[in-house]
Each structure stands twice: as structure tokens, then as C-alpha cells.
VOPAGU-2260 file (C-alpha; in pm, 1 decimal, decimal comma):
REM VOPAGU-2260
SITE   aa  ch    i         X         Y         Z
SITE  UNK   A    0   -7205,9    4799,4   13774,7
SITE  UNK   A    1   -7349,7    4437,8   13705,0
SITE  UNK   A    2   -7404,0    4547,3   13382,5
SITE  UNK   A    3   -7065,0    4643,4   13285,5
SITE  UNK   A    4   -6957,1    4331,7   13405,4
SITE  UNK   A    5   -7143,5    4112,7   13206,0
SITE  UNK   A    6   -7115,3    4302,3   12916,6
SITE  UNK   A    7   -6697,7    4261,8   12965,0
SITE  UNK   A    8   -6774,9    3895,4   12967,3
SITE  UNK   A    9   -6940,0    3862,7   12649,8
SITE  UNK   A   10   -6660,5    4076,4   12515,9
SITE  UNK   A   11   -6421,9    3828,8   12643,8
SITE  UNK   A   12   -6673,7    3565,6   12494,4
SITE  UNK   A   13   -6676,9    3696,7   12196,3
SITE  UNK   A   14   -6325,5    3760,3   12106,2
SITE  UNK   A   15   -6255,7    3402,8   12268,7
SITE  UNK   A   16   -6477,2    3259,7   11987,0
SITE  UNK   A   17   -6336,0    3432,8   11715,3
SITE  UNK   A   18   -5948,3    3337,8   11848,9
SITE  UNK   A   19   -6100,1    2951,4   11795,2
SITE  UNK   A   20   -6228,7    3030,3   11476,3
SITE  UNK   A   21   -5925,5    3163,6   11353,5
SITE  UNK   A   22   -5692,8    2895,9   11494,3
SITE  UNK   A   23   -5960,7    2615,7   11351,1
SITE  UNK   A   24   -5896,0    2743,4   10981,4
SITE  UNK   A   25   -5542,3    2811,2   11032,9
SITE  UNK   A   26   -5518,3    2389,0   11065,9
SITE  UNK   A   27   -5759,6    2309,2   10765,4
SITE  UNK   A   28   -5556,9    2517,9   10586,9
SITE  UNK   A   29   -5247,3    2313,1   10663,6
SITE  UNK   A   30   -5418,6    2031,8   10622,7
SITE  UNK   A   31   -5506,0    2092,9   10286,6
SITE  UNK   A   32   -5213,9    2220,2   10177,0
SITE  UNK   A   33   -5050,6    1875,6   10287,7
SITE  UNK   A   34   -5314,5    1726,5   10054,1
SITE  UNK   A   35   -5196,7    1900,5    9794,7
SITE  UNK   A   36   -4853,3    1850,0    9866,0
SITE  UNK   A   37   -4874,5    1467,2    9877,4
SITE  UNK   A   38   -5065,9    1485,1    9565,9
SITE  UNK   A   39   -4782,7    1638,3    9383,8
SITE  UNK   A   40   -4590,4    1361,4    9465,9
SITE  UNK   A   41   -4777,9    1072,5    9385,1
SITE  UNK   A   42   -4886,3    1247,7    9086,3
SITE  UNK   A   43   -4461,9    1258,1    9003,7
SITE  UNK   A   44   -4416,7     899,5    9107,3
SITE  UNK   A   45   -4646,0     783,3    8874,3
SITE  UNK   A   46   -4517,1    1000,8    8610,3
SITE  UNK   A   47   -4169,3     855,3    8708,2
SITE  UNK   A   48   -4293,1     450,3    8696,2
SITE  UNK   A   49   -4517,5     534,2    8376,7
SITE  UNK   A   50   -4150,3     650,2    8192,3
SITE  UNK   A   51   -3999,6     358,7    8312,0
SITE  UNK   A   52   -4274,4     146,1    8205,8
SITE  UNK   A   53   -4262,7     337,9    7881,1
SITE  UNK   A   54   -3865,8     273,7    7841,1
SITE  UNK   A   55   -3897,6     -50,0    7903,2
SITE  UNK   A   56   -4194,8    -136,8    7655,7
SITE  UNK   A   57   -3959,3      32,4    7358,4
SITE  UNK   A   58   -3656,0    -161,8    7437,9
SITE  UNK   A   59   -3834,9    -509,6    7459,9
SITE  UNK   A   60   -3972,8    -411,8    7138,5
SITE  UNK   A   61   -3657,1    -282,7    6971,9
SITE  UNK   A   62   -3541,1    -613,9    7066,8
SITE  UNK   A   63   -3772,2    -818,5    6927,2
SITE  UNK   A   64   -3767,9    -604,8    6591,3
SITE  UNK   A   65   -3386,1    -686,9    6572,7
SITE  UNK   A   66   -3474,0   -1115,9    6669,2
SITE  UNK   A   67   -3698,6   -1075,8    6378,2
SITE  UNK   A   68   -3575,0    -840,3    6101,3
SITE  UNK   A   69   -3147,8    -805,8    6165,9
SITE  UNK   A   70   -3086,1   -1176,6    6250,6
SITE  UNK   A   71   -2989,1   -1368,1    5936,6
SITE  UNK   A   72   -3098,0   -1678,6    6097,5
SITE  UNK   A   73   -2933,3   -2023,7    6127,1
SITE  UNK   A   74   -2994,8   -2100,5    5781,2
SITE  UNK   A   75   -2739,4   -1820,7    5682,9
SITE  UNK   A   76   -2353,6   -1983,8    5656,7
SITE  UNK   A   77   -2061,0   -1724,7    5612,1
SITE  UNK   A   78   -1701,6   -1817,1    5486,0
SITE  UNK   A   79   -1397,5   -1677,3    5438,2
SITE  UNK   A   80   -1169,3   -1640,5    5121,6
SITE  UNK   A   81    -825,0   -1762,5    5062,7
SITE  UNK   A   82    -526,2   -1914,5    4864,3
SITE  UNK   A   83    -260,8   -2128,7    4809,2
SITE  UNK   A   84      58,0   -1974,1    4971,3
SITE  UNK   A   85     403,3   -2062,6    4862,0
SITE  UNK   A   86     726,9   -1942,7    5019,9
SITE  UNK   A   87    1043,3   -1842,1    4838,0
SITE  UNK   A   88    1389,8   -1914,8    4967,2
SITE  UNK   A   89    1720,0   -2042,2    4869,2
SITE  UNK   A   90    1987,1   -2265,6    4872,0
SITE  UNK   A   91    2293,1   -1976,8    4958,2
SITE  UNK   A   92    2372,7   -1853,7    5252,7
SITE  UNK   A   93    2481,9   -1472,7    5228,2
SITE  UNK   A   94    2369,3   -1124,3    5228,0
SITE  UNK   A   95    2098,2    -984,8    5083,5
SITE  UNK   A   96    2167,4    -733,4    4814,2
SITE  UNK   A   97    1885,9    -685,4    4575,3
SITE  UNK   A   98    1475,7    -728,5    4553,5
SITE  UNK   A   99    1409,7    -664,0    4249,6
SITE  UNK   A  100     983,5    -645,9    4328,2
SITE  UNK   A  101     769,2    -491,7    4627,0
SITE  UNK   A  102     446,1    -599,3    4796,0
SITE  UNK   A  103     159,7    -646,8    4591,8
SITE  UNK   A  104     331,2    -694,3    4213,4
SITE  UNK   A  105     212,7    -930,8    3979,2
SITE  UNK   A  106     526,2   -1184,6    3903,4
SITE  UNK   A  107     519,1   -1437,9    3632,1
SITE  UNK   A  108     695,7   -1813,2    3685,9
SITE  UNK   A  109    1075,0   -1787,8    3655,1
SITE  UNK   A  110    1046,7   -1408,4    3676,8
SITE  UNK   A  111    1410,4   -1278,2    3888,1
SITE  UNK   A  112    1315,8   -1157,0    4247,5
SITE  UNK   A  113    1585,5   -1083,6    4440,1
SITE  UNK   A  114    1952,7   -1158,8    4447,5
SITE  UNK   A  115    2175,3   -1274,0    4718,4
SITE  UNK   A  116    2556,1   -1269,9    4729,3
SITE  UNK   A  117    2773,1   -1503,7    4909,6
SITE  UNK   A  118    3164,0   -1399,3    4923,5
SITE  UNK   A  119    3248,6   -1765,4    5096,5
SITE  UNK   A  120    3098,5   -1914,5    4748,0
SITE  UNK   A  121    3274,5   -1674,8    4527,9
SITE  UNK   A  122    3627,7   -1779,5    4707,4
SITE  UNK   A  123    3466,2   -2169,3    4709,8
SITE  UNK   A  124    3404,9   -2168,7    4309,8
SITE  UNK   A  125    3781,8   -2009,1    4262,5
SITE  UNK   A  126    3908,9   -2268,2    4453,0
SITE  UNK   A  127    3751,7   -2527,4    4307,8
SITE  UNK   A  128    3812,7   -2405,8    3955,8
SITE  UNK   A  129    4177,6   -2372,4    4055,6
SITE  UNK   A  130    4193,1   -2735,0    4170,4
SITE  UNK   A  131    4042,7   -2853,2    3837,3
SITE  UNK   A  132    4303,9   -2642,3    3605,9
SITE  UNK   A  133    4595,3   -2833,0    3817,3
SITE  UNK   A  134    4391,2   -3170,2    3790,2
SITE  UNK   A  135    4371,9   -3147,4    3382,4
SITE  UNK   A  136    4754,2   -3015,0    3389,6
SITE  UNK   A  137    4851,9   -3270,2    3571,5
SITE  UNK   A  138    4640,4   -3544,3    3366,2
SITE  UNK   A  139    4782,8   -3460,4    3040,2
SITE  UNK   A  140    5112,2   -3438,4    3239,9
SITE  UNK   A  141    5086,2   -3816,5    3281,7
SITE  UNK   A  142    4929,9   -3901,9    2931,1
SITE  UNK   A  143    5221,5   -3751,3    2771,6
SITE  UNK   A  144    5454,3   -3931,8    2953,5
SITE  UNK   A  145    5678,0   -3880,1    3253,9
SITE  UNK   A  146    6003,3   -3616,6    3249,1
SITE  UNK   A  147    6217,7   -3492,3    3503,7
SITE  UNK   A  148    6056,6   -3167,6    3494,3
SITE  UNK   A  149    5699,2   -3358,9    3589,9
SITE  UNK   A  150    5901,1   -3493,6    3859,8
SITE  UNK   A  151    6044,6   -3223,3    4003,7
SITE  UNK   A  152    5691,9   -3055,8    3949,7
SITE  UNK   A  153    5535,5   -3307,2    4148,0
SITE  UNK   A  154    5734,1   -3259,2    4437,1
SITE  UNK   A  155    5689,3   -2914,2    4462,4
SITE  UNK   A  156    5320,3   -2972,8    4481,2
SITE  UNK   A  157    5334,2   -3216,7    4710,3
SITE  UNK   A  158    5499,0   -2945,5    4914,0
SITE  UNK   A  159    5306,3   -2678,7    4878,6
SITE  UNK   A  160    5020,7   -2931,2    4941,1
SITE  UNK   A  161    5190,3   -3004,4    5244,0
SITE  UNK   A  162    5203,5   -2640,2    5345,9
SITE  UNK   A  163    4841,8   -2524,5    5281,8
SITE  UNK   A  164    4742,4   -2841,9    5517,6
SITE  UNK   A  165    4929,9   -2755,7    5730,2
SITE  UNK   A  166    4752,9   -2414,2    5769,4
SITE  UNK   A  167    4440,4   -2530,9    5722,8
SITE  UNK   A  168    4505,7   -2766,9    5999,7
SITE  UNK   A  169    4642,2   -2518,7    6246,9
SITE  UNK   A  170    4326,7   -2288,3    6156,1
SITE  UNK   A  171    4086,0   -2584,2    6208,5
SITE  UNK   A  172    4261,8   -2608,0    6524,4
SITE  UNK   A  173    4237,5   -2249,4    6663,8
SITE  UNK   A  174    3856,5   -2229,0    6541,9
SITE  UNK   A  175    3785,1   -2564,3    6728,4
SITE  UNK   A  176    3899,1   -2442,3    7032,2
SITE  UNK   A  177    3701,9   -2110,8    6960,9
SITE  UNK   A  178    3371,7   -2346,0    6883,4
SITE  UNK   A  179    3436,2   -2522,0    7218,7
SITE  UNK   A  180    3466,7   -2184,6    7415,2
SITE  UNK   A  181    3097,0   -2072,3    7216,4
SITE  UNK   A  182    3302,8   -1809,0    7039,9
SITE  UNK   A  183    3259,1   -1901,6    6711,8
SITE  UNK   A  184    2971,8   -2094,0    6528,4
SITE  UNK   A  185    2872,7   -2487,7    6490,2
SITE  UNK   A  186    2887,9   -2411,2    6076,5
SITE  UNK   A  187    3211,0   -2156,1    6078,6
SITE  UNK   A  188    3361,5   -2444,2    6254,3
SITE  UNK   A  189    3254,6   -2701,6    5974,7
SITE  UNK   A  190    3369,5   -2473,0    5720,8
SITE  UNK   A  191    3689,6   -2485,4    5889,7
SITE  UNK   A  192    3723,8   -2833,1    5915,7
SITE  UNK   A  193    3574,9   -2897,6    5593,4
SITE  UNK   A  194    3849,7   -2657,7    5434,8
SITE  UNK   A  195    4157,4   -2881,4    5645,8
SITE  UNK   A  196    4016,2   -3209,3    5509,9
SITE  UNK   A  197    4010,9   -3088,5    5122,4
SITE  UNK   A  198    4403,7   -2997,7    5170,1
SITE  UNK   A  199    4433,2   -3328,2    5272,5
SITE  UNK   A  200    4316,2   -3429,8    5010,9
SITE  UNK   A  201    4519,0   -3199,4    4787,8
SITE  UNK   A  202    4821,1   -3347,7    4963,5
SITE  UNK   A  203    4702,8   -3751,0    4899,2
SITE  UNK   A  204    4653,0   -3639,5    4503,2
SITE  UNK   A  205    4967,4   -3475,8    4462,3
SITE  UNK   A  206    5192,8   -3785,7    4614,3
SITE  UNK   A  207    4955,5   -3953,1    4373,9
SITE  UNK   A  208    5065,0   -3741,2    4107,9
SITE  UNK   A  209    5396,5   -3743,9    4242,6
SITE  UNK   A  210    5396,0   -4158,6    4247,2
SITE  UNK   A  211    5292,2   -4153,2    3882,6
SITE  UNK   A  212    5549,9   -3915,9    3756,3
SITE  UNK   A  213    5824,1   -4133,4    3951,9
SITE  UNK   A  214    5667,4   -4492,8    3869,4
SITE  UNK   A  215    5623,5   -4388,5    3506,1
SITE  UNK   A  216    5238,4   -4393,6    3381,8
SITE  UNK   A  217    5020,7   -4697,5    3324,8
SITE  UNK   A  218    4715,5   -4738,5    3196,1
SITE  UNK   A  219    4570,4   -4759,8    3604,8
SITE  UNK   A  220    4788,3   -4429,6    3649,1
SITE  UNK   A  221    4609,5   -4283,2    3357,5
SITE  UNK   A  222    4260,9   -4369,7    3451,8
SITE  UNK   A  223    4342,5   -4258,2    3818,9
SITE  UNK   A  224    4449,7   -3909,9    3669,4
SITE  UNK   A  225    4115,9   -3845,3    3436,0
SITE  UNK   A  226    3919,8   -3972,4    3770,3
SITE  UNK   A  227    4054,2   -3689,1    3973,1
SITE  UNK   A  228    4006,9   -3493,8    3678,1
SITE  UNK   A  229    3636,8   -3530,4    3630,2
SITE  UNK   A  230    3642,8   -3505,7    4048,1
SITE  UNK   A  231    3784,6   -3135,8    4024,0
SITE  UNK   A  232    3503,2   -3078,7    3766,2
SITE  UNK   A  233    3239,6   -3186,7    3980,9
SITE  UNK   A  234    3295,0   -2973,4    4225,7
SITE  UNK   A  235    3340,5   -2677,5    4073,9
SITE  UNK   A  236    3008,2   -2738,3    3909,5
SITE  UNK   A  237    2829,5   -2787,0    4225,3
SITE  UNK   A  238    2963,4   -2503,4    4378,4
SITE  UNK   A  239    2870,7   -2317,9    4047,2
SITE  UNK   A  240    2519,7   -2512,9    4098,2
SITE  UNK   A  241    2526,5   -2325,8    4458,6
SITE  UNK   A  242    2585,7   -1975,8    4305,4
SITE  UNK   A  243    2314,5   -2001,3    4042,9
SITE  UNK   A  244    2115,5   -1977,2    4321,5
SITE  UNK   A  245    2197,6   -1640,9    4453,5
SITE  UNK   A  246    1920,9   -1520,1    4154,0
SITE  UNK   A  247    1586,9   -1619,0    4301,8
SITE  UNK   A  248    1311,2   -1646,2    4069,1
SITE  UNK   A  249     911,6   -1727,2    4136,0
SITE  UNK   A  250     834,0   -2014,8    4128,6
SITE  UNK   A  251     448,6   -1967,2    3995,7
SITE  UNK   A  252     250,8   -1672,9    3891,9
SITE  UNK   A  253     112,8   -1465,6    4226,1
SITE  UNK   A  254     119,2   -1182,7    4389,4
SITE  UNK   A  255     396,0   -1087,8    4602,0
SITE  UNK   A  256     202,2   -1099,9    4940,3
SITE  UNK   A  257     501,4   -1050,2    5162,9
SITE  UNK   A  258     874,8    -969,7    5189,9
SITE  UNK   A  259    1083,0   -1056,9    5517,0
SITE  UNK   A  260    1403,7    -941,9    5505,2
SITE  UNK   A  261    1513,2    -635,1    5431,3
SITE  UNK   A  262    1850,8    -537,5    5157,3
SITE  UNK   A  263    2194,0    -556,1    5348,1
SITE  UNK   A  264    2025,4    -821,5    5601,0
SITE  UNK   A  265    2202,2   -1169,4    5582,9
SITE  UNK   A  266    2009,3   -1449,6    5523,3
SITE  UNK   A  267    2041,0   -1823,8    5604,7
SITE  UNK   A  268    1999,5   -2141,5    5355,2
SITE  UNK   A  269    1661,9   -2236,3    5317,3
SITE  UNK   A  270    1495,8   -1911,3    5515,5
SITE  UNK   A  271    1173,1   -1852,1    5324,0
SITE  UNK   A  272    1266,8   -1475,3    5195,3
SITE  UNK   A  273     931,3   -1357,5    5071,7
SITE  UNK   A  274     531,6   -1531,6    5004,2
SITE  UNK   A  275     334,4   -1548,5    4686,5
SITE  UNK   A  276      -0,1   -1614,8    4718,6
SITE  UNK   A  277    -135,6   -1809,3    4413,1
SITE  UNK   A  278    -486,7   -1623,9    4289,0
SITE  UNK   A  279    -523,4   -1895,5    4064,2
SITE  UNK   A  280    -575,3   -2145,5    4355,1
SITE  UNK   A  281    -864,2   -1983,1    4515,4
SITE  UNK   A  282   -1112,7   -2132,9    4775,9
SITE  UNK   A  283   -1351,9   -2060,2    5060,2
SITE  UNK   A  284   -1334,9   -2238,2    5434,1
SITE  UNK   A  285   -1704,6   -2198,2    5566,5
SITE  UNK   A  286   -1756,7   -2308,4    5929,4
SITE  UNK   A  287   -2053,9   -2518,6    5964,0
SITE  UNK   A  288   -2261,2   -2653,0    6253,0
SITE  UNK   A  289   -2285,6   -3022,6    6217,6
SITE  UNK   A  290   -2688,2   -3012,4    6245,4
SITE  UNK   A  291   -2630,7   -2761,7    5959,4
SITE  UNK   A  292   -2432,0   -2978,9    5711,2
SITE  UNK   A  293   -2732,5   -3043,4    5481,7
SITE  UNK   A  294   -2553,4   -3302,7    5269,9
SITE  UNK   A  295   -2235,4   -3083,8    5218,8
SITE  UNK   A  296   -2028,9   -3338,6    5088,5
SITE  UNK   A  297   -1693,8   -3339,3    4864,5
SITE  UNK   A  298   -1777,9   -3297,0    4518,0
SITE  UNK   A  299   -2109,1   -3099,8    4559,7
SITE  UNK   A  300   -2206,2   -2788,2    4422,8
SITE  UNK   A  301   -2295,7   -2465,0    4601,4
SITE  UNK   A  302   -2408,9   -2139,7    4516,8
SITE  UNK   A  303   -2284,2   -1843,9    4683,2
SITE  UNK   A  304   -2267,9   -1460,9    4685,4
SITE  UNK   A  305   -1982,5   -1236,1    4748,8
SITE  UNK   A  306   -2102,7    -903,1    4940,2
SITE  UNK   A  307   -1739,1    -711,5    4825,8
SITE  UNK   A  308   -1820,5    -760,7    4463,6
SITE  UNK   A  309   -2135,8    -635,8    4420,3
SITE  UNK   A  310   -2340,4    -955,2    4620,0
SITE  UNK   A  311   -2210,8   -1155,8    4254,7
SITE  UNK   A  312   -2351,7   -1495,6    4240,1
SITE  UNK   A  313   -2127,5   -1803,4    4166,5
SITE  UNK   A  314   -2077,9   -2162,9    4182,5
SITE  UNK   A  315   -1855,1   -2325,2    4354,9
SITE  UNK   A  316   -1731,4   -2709,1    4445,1
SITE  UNK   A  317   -1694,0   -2890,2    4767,8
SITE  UNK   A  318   -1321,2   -3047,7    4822,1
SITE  UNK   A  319   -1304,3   -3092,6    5179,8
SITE  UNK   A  320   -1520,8   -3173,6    5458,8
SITE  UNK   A  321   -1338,7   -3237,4    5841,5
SITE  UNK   A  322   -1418,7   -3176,4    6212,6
SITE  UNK   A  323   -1233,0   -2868,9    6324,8
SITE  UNK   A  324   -1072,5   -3073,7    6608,1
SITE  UNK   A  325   -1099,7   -2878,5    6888,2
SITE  UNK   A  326   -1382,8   -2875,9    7222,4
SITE  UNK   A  327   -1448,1   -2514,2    7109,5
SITE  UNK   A  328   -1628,8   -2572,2    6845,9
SITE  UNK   A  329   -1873,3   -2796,9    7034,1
SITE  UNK   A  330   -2205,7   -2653,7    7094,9
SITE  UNK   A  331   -2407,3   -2767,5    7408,7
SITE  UNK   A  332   -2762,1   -2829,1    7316,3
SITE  UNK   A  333   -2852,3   -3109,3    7619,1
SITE  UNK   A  334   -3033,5   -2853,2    7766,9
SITE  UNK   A  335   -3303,7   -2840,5    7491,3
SITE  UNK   A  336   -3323,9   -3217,4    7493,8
SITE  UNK   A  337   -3094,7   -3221,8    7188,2
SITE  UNK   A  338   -2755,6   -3327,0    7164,9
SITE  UNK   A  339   -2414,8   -3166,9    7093,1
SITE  UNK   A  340   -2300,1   -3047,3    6771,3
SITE  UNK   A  341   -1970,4   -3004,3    6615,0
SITE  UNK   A  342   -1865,6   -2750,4    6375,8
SITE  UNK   A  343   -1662,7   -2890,2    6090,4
SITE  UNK   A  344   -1478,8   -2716,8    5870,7
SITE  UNK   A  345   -1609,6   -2705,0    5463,6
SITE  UNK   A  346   -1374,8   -2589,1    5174,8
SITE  UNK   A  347   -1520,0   -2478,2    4840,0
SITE  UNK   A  348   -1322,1   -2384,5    4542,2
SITE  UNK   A  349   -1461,5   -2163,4    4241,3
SITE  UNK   A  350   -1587,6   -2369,8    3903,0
SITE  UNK   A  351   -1513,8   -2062,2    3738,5
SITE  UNK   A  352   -1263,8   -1790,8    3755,6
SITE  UNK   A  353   -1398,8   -1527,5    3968,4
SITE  UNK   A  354   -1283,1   -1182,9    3808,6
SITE  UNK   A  355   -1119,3    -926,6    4131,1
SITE  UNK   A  356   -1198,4   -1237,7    4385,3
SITE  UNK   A  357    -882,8   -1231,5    4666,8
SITE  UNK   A  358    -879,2   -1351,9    4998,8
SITE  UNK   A  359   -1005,2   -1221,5    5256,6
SITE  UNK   A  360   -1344,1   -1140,5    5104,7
SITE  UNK   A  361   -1654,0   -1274,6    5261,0
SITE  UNK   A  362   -1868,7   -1510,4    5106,0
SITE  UNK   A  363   -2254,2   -1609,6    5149,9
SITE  UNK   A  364   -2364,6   -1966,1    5110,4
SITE  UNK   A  365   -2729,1   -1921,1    4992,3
């Protein structure tokens, strides 16, 4: 009986042991699998920091490459090309009915460009030429002597004189009142008025005339007569000198570089209607740092290359040298233990006709 006993102890010894064992390698082998676990990880992190290191190292390098190969360096000065502009209007006032070139023709000096018609000139020149006919009648009228008939021909002059002022009057009257209501404009209302005071003085020549043919003529009367006369022919020759206008031509040889208005648009006196831009009056503005001036001075020679035709080498001269005038252009170097510099502005023009040069192009001060 004893011995059974003891010999279900050891069995519950026994089996006690091996539950220990079992439960004691159950935990190493978490442990180590936590080993291996953390592991993993630091094993990524470095992976991770080495890439970033790695990224890093390239882009401070790619950075320096650029500093030291794609820079062009301070000593390199770029300019700009351009050219003498000049802008075509006219004297007329009127409506704009043909260009006779486009954007980007070649025109010659004096070449036709456009035309411009002005139907208040048209009626202005028959006017005037109307007024001179009846101031040479009239003239050999009195050289010839007086008659009844020149009499009687005066008076009805005067009259009908008398009549247009009067409707010239009551029209500069109406578009006054119009003008002071902001109906009508400043110039339609000189127009106006400037139409009232020339039958006035209609009326004042023909009771000149009149006078004359009634006082017989005299040598006064006669020189009065060719004075209004040559008058009447003056202004029919300026208002001729007016409508010789309407055909504007270029003024230099260029290249049409812009046109504003377009045909059937009115246009105003003295509204520039299109641009040449002179090719023969090339140059280059190059903005230099004032530290960078070298001796740039009017008068001296550069040499330069043009990257749009081909990098070609030329010479050019220095005609102007100025500040550019602004706080912009200032460039703070105080921190450095320097001082500030200024850019200034250098123009250059070609000593020699540059073959396809235009504005625009970029140009390389070597």
C-alpha cells in the first residue's frame, strides 16, 4: 500500500517536472522571437536613415555640380536687343479707310501706308475754293471799274452774306447750348463757331465789296480787293495742305512693327496710327552691377556674341552709360563687409551691320 503511494508521488513528480520544462521553453521561445522581432526593426530603421543619408549626399552634390559647372558666374553680362521706334500719325481727323501694308512688311521712306478720309475737309476745301472764285470775281470786278450791275451785284451778296450768318449764327447757337448740356463735343462746338465767325466775315467783305462798287475804285480799293484775294487763296491751300495728309507715308525705312486701328475706325489728329521700328538703328541695353563696370565707358569697344545667330561674334560701341534710377536695382552687400552696388544701365550699338540681328535677341558680353 506504501508502495503504491509513493510510487503515485513520483508520478506526480515527474509529470510536475516535465509541465515546468515545457512552460520554461515556451518563454525562451518568446523571448527569442522578440529578439528577432526587434532586430527586424532596427535592421529597417537603419535601412530607412542610411536612404536618407544617401538622398541627401546626392542632392548636396547635385548642387554643388550645378554652383560649379551651370553657373555662368559674375563675370558673365547679358543684354537685350532693340531699336529706334517711330510712330506714324497724321494731321486729319476722319475715318480710316485704307492700310495699304500689314505687320511685319518692309516699307521704304515716303512709301503710301494708309489713307484716311475726312468728309468735314472735303466740304472745308469746297468752301474755301468757292470763297476764292467770288474773291477773284469780285477783284477784277473792281479793276475794271464800277457799273450798276457790280452794284446791284454787291448788294445781293451782301444779302446772301447776311443770310448764311445768320444761319450759321443760329446753328452756333443751338450747338452751344448742346455743348453746355454735354451733348455735343468741345471741337463740334468750335467747328460751329468757327463756321459763324467766317460768315461774318463773308458779310464784312461783301459791304467791302459793296462800298467799293458804290464809292467807285481807288487804288486803296484795288489793293484791298487783291488782299482778300490772295486771303481766299490761302485758305484753300491750307485746307488743301490738310487733305494731302489723308495719304500717310513712312517716314524712314522699317519694318511695320505694329498697326492700331483697324479700317472703318475713326481716328483723331495726331493719334499715332501704326510703329516702325528702324533696323538700321540697332543697339543693346546690358544691365550691369556697378562693381562690374570694368571701365565701360562711352566710346569703348566691346565684343559680344549673339546665342540666336549661331553664338556670332561682333563688335560693338559704348554710347550710354546711366544709373537705372530706381532702389531696386541696389544690391545689399554690408553684410559681407562690402558696400552697396548699383546697377546702371549700358547701351552698345553695332560698328558693323549685323546681317538677321532684330530686337529682342540676346546678347553675351564676353
Amino acid at each position: 500500500m506504501e508502495d503504491k503511494q509513493e510510487k503515485a508521488v513520483d508520478e506526480q513528480l515527474v509529470k510536475s517536472a516535465e509541465a515546468t520544462d515545457e512552460s520554461h521553453n515556451s518563454e525562451l521561445e518568446a523571448m527569442a522571437l522578440k529578439l528577432r522581432r526587434r532586430k527586424i526593426r532596427m535592421k529597417k530603421r537603419l535601412s530607412l536613415v542610411g536612404s536618407i543619408l544617401i538622398f541627401a549626399l546626392v542632392i548636396i552634390g547635385l548642387a554643388i555640380w550645378g554652383l560649379l559647372y551651370l553657373n555662368p558666374g559674375d563675370s558673365t553680362i547679358h543684354g537685350q536687343a532693340d531699336c529706334e521706334t517711330v510712330r506714324v500719325s497724321g494731321k486729319l481727323a476722319g475715318r480710316l479707310m485704307e492700310v495699304y501694308v500689314k505687320e511685319g512688311d518692309y516699307v521704304h521712306k515716303g512709301q503710301r501706308l494708309a489713307m484716311i478720309q475726312s468728309s468735314i475737309a472735303d466740304a472745308r476745301l469746297a468752301e474755301a475754293q468757292a470763297r476764292k472764285d467770288v474773291a477773284a470775281s469780285q477783284n477784277e470786278k473792281v479793276e475794271r471799274g464800277t457799273r450798276d450791275e457790280l452794284v446791284q451785284s454787291a448788294q445781293k451778296m451782301v444779302e446772301q452774306a447776311q443770310a448764311a450768318e445768320e444761319i450759321y449764327r443760329k446753328t452756333y447757337e443751338r450747338v452751344e447750348n448742346l455743348f453746355n448740356d454735354g451733348v455735343v463735343s468741345e471741337q463740334r462746338r468750335d467747328e460751329a463757331k468757327a463756321a459763324y465767325e467766317a460768315a461774318s466775315a463773308t458779310v464784312a467783305a461783301a459791304k467791302s465789296q459793296l462800298e467799293m462798287a458804290q464809292n467807285g475804285a481807288q487804288a486803296e480799293d484795288i489793293d484791298a480787293s487783291r488782299g482778300i484775294e490772295r486771303a481766299a487763296e490761302a485758305t484753300v491751300k491750307e485746307v488743301e495742305a490738310v487733305l494731302d495728309d489723308k495719304y500717310l507715308v513712312a517716314p524712314c525705312d522699317g519694318v511695320i512693327s505694329g498697326i492700331y486701328p483697324r479700317i472703318g475706325e475713326l481716328v483723331i489728329m495726331g493719334l499715332p496710327l501704326m510703329t516702325i521700328s528702324n533696323l538700321d538703328e540697332m543697339w543693346v541695353a546690358f544691365n550691369v552691377r556697378e562693381d562690374k563696370l570694368n571701365g565701360l565707358v562711352v566710346g569703348k569697344e566691346i565684343n559680344v556674341m549673339i546665342p540666336a545667330l549661331g553664338n556670332k561674334e561682333a563688335k560693338m560701341s559704348v554710347f550710354s552709360v546711366r544709373d537705372k534710377g530706381s532702389f531696386a536695382t541696389w544690391t545689399a552687400t554690408k553684410a559681407y563687409g562690402g558696400h552697396d552696388n548699383k546697377t546702371f544701365e549700358v547701351k552698345a550699338r553695332p560698328v558693323n551691320k549685323i546681317e538677321n540681328f532684330g530686337p529682342g535677341m540676346v546678347v553675351i558680353m564676353k
